[in-house]
N, C-alpha and C positions, 0 to 999 in steps of 0.2 A: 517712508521706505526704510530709514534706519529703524523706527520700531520695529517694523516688520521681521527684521534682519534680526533683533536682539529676541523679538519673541520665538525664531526661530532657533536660534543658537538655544536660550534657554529651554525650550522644548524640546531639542534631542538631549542637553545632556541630564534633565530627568528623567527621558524616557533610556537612558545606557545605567543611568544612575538605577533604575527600577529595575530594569532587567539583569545587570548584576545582584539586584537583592536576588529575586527569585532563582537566578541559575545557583546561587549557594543553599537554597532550599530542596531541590531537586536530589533525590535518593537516583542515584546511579548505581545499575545493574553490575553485580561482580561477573567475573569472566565466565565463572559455572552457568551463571543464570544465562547469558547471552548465548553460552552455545549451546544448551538445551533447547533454547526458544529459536536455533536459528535451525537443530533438527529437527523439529517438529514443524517448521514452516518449511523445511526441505521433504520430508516427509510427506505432510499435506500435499505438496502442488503435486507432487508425481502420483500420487493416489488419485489425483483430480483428473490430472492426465489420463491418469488409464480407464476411470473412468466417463470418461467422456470421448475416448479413442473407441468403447466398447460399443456405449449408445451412437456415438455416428457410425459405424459400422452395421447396427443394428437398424438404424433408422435408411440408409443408403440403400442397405441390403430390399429393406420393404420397399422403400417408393420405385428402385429397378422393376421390383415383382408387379408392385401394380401398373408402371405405364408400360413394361413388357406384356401385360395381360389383355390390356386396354389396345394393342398398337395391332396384334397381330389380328 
């Protein structure tokens, strides 16, 4: 049990010891970059939006026509 306990101990603090290395390797975005990238993913979604506001309007519109066709 106490091994257990020490194999545990020593295994996280390599694995904080490791993950400090690599977050000091990690290239972080300057402020320009983030908000560039943050309007063009604002951008995108409403684009998607309206897109897909268009085809279910387009596709709602047809299946009314055909089970209105079909009913009467």
């Amino acid at each position: 049990m106490a091994e257990e306990k020490k194999n545990f101990v020593q295994n996280t603090r390599e694995y904080i010891d490791e993950l400090r290395s690599e977050m000091r390797r990690v290239t972080w975005p300057n402020r320009k970059q983030v908000e560039s990238t943050t309007a063009v993913v604002i951008v995108s979604v409403f684009l998607f939006a309206g897109y897909f506001a268009i085809v279910d309007t387009v596709l709602r519109r047809a299946v009314t026509g055909v089970l209105t066709f079909f009913t009467k």
